[in-house]
KEVEXLO-249846 format. One record per residue (C-alpha): residue number from 0; residue in one letter; x, y, z. Coordinates in nm, 3 decimals. Layout:
<nodes>
<node seq="NUM" type="a" c1="X" c2="Y" c3="Z"/>
...
</nodes>
This chain:
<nodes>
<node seq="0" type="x" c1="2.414" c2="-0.298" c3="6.004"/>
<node seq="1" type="x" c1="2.722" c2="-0.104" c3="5.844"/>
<node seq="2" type="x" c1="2.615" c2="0.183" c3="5.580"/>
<node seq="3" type="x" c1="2.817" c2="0.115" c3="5.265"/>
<node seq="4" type="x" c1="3.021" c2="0.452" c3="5.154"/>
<node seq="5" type="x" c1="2.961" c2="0.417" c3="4.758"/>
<node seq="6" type="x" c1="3.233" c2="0.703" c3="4.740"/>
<node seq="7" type="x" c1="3.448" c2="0.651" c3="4.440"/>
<node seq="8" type="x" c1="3.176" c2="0.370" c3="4.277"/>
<node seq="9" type="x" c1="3.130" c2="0.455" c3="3.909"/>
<node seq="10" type="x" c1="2.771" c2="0.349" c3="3.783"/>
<node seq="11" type="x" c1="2.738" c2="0.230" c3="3.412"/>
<node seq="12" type="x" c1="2.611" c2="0.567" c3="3.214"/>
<node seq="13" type="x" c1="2.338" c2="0.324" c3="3.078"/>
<node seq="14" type="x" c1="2.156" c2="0.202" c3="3.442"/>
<node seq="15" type="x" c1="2.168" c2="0.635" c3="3.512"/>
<node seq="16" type="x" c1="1.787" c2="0.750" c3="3.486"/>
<node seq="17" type="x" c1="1.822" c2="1.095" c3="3.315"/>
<node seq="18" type="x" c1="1.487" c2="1.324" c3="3.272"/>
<node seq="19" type="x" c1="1.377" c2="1.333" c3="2.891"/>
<node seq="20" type="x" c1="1.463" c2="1.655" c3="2.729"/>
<node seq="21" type="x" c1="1.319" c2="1.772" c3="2.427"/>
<node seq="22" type="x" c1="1.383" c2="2.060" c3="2.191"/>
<node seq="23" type="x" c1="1.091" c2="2.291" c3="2.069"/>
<node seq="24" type="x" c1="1.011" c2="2.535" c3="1.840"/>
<node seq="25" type="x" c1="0.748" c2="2.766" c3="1.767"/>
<node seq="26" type="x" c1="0.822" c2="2.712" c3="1.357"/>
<node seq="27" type="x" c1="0.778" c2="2.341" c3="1.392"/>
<node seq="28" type="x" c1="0.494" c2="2.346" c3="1.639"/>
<node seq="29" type="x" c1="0.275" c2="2.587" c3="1.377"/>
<node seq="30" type="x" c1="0.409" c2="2.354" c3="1.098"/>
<node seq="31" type="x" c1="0.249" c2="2.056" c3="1.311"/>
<node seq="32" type="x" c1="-0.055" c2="2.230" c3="1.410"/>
<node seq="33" type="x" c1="-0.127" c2="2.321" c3="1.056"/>
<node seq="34" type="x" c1="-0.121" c2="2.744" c3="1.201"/>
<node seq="35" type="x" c1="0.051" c2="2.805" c3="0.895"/>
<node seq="36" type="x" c1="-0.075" c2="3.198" c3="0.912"/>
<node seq="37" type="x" c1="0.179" c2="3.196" c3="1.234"/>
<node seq="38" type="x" c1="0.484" c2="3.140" c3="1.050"/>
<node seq="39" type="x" c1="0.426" c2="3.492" c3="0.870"/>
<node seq="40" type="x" c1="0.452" c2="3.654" c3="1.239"/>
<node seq="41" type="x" c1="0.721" c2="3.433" c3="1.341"/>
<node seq="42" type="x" c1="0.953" c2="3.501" c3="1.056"/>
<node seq="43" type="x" c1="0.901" c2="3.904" c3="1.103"/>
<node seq="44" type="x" c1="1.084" c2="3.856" c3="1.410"/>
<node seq="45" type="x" c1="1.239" c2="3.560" c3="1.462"/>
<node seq="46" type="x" c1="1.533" c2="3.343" c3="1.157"/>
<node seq="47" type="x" c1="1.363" c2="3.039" c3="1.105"/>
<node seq="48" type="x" c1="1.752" c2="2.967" c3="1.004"/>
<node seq="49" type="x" c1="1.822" c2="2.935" c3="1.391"/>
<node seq="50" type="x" c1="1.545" c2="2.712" c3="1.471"/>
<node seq="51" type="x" c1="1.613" c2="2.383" c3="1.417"/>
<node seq="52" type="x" c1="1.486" c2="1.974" c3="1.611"/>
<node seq="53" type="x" c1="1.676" c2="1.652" c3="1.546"/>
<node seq="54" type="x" c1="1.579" c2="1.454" c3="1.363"/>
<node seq="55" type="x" c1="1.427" c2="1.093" c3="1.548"/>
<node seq="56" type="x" c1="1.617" c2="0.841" c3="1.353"/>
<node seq="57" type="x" c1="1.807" c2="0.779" c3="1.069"/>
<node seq="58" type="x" c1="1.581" c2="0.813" c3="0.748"/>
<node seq="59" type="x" c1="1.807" c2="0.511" c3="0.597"/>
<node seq="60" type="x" c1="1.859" c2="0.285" c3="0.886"/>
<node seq="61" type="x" c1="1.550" c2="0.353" c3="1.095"/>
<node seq="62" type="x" c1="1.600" c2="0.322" c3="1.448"/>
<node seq="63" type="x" c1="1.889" c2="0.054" c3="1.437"/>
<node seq="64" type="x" c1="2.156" c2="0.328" c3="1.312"/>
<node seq="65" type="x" c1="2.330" c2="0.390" c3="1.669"/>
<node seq="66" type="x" c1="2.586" c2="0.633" c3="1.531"/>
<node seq="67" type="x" c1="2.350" c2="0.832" c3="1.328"/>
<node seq="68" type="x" c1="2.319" c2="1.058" c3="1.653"/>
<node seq="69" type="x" c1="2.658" c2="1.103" c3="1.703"/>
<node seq="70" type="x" c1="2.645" c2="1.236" c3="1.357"/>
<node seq="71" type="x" c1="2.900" c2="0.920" c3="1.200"/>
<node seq="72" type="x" c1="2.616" c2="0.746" c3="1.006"/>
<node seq="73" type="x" c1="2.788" c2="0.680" c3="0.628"/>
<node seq="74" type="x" c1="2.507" c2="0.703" c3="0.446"/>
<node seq="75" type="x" c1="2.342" c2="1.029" c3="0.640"/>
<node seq="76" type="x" c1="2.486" c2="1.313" c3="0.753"/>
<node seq="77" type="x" c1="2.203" c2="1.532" c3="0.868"/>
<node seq="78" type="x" c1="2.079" c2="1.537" c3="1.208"/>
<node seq="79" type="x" c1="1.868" c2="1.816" c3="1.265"/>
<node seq="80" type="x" c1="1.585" c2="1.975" c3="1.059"/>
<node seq="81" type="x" c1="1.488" c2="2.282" c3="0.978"/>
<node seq="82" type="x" c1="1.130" c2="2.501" c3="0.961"/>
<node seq="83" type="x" c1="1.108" c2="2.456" c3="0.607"/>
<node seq="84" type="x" c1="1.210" c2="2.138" c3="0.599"/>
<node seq="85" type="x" c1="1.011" c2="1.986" c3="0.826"/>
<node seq="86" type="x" c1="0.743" c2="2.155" c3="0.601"/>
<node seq="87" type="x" c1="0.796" c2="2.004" c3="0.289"/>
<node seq="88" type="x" c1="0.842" c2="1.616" c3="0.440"/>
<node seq="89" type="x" c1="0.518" c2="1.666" c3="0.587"/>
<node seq="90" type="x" c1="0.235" c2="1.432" c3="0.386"/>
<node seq="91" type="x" c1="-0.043" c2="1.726" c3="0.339"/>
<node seq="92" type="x" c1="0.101" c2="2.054" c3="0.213"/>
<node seq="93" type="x" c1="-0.070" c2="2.395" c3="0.244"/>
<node seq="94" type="x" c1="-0.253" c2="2.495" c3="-0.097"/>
<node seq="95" type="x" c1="0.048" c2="2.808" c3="-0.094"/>
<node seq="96" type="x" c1="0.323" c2="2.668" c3="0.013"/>
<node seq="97" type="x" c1="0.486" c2="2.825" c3="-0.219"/>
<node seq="98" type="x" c1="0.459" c2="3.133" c3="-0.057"/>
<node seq="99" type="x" c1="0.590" c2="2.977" c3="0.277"/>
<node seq="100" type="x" c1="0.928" c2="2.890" c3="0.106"/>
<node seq="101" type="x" c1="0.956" c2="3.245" c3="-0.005"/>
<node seq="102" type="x" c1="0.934" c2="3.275" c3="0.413"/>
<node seq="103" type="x" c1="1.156" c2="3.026" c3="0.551"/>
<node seq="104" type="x" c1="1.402" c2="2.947" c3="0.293"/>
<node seq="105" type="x" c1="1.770" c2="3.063" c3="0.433"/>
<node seq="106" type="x" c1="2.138" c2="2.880" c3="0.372"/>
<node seq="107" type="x" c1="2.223" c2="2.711" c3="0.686"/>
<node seq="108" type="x" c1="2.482" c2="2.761" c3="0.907"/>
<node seq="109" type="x" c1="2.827" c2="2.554" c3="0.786"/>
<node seq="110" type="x" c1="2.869" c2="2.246" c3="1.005"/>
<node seq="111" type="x" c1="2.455" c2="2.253" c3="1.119"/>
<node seq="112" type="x" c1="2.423" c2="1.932" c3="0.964"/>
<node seq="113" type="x" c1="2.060" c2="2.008" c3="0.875"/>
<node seq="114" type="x" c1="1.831" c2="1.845" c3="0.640"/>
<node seq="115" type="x" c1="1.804" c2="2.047" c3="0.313"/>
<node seq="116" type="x" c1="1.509" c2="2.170" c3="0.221"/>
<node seq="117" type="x" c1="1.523" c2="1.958" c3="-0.116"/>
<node seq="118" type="x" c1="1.610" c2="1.612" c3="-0.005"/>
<node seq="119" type="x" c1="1.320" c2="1.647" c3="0.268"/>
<node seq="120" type="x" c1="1.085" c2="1.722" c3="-0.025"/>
<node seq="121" type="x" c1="1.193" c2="1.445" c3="-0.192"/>
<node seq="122" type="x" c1="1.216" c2="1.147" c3="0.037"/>
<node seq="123" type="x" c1="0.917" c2="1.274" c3="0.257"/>
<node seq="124" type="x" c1="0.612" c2="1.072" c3="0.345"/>
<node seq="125" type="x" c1="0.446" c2="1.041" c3="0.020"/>
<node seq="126" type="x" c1="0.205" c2="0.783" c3="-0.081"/>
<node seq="127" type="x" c1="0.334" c2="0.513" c3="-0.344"/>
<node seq="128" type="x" c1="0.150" c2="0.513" c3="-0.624"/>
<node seq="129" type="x" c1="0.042" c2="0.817" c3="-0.882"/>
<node seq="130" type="x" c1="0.273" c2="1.087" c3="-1.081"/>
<node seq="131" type="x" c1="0.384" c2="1.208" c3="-0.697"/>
<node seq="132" type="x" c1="0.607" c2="1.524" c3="-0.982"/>
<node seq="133" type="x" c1="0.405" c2="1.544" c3="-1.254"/>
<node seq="134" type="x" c1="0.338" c2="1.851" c3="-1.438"/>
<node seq="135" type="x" c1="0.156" c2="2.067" c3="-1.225"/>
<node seq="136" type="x" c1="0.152" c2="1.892" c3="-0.936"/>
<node seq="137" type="x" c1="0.229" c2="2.080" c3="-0.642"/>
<node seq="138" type="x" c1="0.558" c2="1.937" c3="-0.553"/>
<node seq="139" type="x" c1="0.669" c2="1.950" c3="-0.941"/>
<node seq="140" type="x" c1="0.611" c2="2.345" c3="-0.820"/>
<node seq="141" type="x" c1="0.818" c2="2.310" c3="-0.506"/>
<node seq="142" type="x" c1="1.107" c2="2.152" c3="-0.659"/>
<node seq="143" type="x" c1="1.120" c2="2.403" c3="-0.925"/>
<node seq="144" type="x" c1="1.136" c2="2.686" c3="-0.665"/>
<node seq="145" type="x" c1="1.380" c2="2.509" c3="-0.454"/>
<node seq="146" type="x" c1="1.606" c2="2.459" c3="-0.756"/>
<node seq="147" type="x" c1="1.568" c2="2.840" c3="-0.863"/>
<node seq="148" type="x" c1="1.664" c2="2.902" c3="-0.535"/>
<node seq="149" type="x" c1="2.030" c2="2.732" c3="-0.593"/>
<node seq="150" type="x" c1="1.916" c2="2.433" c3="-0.380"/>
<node seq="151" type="x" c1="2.180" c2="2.163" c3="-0.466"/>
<node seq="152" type="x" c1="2.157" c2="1.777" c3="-0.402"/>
<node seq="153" type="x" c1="2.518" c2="1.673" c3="-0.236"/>
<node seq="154" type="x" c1="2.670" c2="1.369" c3="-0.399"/>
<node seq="155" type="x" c1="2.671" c2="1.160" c3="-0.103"/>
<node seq="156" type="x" c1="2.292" c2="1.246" c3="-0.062"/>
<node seq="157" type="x" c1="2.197" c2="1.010" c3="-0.394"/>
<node seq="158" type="x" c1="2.252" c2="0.666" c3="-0.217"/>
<node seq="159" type="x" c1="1.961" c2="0.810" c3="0.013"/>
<node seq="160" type="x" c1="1.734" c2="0.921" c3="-0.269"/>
<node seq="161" type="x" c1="1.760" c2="0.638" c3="-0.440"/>
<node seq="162" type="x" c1="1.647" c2="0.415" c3="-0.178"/>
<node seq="163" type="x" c1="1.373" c2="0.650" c3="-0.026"/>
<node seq="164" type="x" c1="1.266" c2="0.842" c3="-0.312"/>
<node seq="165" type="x" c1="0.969" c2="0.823" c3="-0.518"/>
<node seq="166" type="x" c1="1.041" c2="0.732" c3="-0.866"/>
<node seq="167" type="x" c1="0.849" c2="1.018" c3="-1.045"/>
<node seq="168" type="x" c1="1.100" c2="1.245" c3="-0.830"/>
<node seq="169" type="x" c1="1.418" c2="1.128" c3="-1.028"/>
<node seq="170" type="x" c1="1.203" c2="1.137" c3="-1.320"/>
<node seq="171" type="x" c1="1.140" c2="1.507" c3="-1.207"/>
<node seq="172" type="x" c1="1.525" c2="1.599" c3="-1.099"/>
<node seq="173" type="x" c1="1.601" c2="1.426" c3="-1.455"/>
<node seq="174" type="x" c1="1.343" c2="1.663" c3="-1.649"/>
<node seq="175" type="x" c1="1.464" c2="1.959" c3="-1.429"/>
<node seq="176" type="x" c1="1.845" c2="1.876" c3="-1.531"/>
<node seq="177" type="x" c1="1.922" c2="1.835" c3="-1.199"/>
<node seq="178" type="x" c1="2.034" c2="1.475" c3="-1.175"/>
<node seq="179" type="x" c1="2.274" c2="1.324" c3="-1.448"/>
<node seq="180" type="x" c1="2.136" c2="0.967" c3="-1.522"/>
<node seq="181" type="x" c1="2.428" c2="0.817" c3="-1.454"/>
<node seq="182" type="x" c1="2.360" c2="0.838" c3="-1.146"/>
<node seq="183" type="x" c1="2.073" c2="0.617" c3="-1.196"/>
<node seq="184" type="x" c1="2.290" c2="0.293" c3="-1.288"/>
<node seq="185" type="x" c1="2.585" c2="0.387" c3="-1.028"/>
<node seq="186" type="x" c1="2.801" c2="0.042" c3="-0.916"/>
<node seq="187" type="x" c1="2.869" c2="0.285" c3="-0.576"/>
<node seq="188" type="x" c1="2.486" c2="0.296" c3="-0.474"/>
<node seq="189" type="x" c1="2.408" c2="-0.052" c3="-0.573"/>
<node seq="190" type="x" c1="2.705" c2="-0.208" c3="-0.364"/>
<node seq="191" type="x" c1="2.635" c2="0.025" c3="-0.046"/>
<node seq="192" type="x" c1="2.255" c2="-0.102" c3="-0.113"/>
<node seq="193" type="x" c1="2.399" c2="-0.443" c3="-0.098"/>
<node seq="194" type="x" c1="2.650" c2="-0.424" c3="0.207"/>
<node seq="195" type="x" c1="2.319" c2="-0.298" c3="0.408"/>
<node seq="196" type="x" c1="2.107" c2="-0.586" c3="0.319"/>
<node seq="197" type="x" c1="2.382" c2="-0.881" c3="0.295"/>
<node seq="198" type="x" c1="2.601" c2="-0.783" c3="0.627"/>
<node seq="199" type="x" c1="2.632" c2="-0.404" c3="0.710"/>
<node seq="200" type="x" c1="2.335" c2="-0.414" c3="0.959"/>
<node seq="201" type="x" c1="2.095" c2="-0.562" c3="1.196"/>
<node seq="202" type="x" c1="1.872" c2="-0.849" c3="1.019"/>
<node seq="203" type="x" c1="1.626" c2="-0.618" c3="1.191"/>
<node seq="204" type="x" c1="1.656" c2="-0.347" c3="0.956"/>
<node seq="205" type="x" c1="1.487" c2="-0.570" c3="0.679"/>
<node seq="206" type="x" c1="1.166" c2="-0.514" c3="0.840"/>
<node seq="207" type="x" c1="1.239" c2="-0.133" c3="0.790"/>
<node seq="208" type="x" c1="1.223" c2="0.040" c3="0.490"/>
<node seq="209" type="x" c1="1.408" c2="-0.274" c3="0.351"/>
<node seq="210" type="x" c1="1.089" c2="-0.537" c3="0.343"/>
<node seq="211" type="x" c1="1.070" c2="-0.646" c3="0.028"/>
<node seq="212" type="x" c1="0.733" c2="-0.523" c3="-0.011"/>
<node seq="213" type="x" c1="0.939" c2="-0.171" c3="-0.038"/>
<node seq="214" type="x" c1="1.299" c2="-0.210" c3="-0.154"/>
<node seq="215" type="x" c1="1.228" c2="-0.424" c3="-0.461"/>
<node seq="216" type="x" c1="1.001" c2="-0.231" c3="-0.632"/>
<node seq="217" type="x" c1="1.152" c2="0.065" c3="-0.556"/>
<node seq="218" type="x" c1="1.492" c2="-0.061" c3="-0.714"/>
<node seq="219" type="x" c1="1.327" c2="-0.185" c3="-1.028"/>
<node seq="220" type="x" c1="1.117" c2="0.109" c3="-1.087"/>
<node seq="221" type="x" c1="1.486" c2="0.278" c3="-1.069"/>
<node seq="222" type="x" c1="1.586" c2="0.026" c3="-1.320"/>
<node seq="223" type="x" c1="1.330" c2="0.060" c3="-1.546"/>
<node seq="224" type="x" c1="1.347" c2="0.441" c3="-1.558"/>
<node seq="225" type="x" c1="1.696" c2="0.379" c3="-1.631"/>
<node seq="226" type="x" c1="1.621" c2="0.200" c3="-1.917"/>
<node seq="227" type="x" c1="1.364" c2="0.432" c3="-2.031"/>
<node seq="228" type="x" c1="1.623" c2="0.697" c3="-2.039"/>
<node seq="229" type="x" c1="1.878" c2="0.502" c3="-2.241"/>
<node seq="230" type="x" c1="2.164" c2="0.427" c3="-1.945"/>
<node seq="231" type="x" c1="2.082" c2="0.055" c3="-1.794"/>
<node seq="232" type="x" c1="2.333" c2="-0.148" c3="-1.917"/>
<node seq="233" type="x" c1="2.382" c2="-0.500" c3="-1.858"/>
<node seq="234" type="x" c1="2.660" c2="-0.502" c3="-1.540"/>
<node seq="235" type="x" c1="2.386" c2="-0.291" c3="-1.295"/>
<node seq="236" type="x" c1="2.108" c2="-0.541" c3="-1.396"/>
<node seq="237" type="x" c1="2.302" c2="-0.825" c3="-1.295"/>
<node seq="238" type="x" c1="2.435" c2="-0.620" c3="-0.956"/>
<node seq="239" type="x" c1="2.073" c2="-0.538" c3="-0.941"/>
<node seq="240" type="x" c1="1.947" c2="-0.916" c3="-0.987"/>
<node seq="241" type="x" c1="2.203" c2="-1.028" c3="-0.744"/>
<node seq="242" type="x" c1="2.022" c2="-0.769" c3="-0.458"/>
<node seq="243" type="x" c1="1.670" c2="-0.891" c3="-0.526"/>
<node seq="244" type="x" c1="1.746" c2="-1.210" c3="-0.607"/>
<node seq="245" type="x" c1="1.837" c2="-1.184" c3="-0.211"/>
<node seq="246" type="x" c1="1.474" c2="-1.110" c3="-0.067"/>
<node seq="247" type="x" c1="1.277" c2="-1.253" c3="-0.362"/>
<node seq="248" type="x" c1="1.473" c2="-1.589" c3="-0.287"/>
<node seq="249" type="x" c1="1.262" c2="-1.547" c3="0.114"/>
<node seq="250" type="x" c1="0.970" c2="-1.512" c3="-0.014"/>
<node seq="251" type="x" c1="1.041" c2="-1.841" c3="-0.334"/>
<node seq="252" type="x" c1="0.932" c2="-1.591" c3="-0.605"/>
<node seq="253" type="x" c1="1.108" c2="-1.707" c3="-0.903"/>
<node seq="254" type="x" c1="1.003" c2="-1.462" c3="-1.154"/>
<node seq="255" type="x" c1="0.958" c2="-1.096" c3="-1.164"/>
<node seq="256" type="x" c1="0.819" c2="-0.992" c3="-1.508"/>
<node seq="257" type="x" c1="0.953" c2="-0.623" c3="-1.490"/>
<node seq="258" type="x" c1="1.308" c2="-0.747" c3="-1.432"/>
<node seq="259" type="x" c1="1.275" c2="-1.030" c3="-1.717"/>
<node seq="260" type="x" c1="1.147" c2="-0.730" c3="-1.925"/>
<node seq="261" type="x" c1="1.460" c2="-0.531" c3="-1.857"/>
<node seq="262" type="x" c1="1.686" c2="-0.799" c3="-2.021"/>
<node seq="263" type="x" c1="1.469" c2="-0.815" c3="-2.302"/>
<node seq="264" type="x" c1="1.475" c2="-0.405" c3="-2.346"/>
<node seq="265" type="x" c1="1.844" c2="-0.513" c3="-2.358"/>
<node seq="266" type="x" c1="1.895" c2="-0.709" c3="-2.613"/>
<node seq="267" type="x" c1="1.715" c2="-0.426" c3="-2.874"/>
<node seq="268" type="x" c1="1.900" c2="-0.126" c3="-2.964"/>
<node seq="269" type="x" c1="1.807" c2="0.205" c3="-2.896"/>
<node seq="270" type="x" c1="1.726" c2="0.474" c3="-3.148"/>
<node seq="271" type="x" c1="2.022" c2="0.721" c3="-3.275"/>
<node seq="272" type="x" c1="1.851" c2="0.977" c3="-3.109"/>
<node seq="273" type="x" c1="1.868" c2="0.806" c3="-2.795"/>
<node seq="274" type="x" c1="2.229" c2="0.720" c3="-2.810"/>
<node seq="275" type="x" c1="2.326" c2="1.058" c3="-2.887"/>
<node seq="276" type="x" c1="2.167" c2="1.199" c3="-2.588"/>
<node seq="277" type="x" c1="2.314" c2="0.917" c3="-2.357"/>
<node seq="278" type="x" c1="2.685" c2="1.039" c3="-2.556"/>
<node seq="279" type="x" c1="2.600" c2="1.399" c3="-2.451"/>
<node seq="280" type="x" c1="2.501" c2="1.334" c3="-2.097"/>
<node seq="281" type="x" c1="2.814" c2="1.128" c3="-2.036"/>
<node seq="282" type="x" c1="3.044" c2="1.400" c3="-2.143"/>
<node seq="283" type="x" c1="2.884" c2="1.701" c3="-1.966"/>
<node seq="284" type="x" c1="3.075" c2="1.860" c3="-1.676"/>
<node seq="285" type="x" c1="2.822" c2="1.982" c3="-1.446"/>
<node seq="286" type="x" c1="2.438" c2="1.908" c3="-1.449"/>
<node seq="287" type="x" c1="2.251" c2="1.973" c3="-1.742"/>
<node seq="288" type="x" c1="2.028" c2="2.203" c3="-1.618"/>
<node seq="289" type="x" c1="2.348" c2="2.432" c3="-1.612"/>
<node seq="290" type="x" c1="2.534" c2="2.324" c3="-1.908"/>
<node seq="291" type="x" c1="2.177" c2="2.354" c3="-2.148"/>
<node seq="292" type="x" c1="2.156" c2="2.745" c3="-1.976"/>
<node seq="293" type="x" c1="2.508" c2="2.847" c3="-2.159"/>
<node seq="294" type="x" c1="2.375" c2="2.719" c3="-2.479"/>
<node seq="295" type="x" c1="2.188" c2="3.039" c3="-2.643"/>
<node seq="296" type="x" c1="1.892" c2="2.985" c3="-2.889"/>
<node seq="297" type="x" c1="1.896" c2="2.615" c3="-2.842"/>
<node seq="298" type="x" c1="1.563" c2="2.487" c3="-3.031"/>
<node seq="299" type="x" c1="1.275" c2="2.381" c3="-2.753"/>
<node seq="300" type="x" c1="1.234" c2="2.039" c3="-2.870"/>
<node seq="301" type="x" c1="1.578" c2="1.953" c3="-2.866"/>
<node seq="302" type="x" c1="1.642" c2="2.108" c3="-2.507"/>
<node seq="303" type="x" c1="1.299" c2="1.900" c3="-2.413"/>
<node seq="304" type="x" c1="1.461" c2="1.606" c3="-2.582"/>
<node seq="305" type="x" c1="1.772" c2="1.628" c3="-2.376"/>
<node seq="306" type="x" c1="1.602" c2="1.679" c3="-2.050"/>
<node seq="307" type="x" c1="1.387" c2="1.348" c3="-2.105"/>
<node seq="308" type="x" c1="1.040" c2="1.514" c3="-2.153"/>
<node seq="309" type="x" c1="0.973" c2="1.177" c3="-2.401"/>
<node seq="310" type="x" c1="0.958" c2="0.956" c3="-2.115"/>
<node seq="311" type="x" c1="0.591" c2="0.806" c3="-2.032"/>
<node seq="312" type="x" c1="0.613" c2="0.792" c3="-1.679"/>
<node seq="313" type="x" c1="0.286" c2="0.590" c3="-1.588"/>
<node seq="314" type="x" c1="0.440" c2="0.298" c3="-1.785"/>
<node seq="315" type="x" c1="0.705" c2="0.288" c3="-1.501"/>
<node seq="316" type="x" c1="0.430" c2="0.323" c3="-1.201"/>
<node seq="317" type="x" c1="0.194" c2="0.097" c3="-1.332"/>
<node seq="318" type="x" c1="0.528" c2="-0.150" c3="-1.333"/>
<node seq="319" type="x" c1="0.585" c2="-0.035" c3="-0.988"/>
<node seq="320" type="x" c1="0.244" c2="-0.093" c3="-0.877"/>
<node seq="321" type="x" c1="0.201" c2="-0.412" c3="-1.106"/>
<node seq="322" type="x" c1="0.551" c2="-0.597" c3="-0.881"/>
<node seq="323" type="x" c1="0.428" c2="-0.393" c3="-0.553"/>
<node seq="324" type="x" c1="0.075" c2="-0.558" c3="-0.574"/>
<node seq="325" type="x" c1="0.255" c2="-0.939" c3="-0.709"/>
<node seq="326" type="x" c1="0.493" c2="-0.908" c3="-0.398"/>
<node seq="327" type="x" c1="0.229" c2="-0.816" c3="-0.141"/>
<node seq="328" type="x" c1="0.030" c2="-1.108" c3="-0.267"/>
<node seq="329" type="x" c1="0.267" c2="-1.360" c3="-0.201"/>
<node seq="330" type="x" c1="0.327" c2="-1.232" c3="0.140"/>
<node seq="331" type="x" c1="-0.071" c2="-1.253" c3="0.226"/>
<node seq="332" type="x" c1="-0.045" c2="-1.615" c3="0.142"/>
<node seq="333" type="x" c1="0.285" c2="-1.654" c3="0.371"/>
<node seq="334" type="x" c1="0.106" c2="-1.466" c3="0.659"/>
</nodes>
């Protein structure tokens, strides 16, 4: 028998066994072992700043974004995740958490590609139904720390937010003044929204975050809050139809009485109060929560008017819940 000399034999990188590595840190470890008392030692000598895991997959695309680790997904650009962070996406925060951002809050390194602090709070593992913002709710709190803080929400993060956030978090960045509502009806969003479902991706990824059990509600309770706040208009409800009309189509559910609704809202006017605010938001440069701050002795109910304090948000989650619960029905009966 004559050895074979495998000198000069290149193996495919893919059949190569190599040993699991994983990155730790003694910020996230506390964080996940609920020793929140041990971030106050770990911050007196260590910058949480510096400590930092990658993230498992791509919050968008789940697991079936391959170039999300090589940091070239489109829609998400952040790989890695800081203390804080990975705090506020958690599902159960501590009763002062407040106090923790105070601790860990730091601007990242340029080029880190790390989560911010704010988009993790808002597209975190929340549950679906309830005022998730509401006044005096503990994330209502967080976000208006974060935003005190000069915590900023990138324009090509709002593709993700829509599609991941809860709805009473837009309804929160839109009472903070931290998200112009025209970003709510955007033609951008809706056709990168589309390219994903129709042909950008894996038919696998619709049993991702893109069921229909989750997208379509989600989008219409978008929708209706865009309506609510005076900016649907008639081009993003069709654009919008055309998306659902997609997955509902699967499933043969003809009618959706929140989207017939939202022609109807349509076809009646809105007050002159109403359009005035719309004209104002559509001709501010900059967000309004910094435009209304160079405005001195600005009456309270006008700024509160501006900002969208009239809005009844559990109109728009019992909608939410109302299509969530119609859809999930349907699906029982196909199962």
């Amino acid at each position: 028998n004559k050895s074979i000399d495998w000198t000069g034999c290149r193996v495919c990188p893919s059949l190569v066994q190599r040993p699991e590595v994983k990155l730790l840190s003694p910020f996230h470890l506390a964080i996940d072992w609920a020793n929140y008392p041990a971030l106050d030692t770990l911050a007196k000598y260590l910058d949480p700043s510096k400590f930092r895991i990658p993230l498992e997959e791509c919050p968008v695309h789940s697991e079936f974004c391959y170039e999300f680790q090589d940091g070239k997904c489109g829609l998400f650009k952040y790989t890695w995740k800081g203390p804080l962070a990975h705090l506020l996406s958690s599902a159960h925060l501590p009763t002062d958490v407040l106090r923790y951002i105070d601790i860990l809050y730091g601007k990242e390194e340029a080029g880190t590609k790390s989560l911010p602090p704010i988009l993790a709070l808002l597209i975190g593992s929340r549950r679906v139904d309830g005022d998730l913002f509401g006044e005096g709710d503990i994330h209502r709190n967080i976000l208006r720390k974060l935003l005190s803080l000069e915590a900023k929400i990138q324009d090509e993060d709002w593709t993700s937010l829509i599609l991941l956030s809860h709805v009473t978090g837009l309804l929160a960045l839109l009472q903070e003044g931290a998200l112009s509502p025209k970003i709510l009806v955007s033609q951008d969003i809706i056709s990168n929204i589309r390219y994903i479902i129709n042909q950008g991706f894996s038919r696998q990824l619709l049993n991702t975050q893109f069921t229909v059990p989750l997208l379509s509600p989600r989008l219409l309770a978008v929708a209706h809050l865009a309506s609510e706040s005076g900016f649907l208009h008639y081009s993003y409800l069709r654009s919008l139809h055309d998306v659902l009309w997609f997955q509902m189509t699967e499933l043969q559910i003809s009618k959706v009485e929140l989207l017939e609704d939202l022609y109807e809202d349509l076809r009646n006017p809105n007050s002159l109060q109403a359009q005035c605010r719309r004209v104002i938001h559509i001709n501010l440069r900059g967000t309004a929560r910094d435009c209304l701050a160079k405005i001195a002795n600005l009456p309270p109910p006008l700024t509160s008017f501006l900002l969208f304090n009239d809005i009844d948000i559990s109109k728009i989650v019992s909608s939410y819940k109302k299509t969530w619960n119609k859809i999930n029905q349907v699906l029982s009966v196909l199962n």
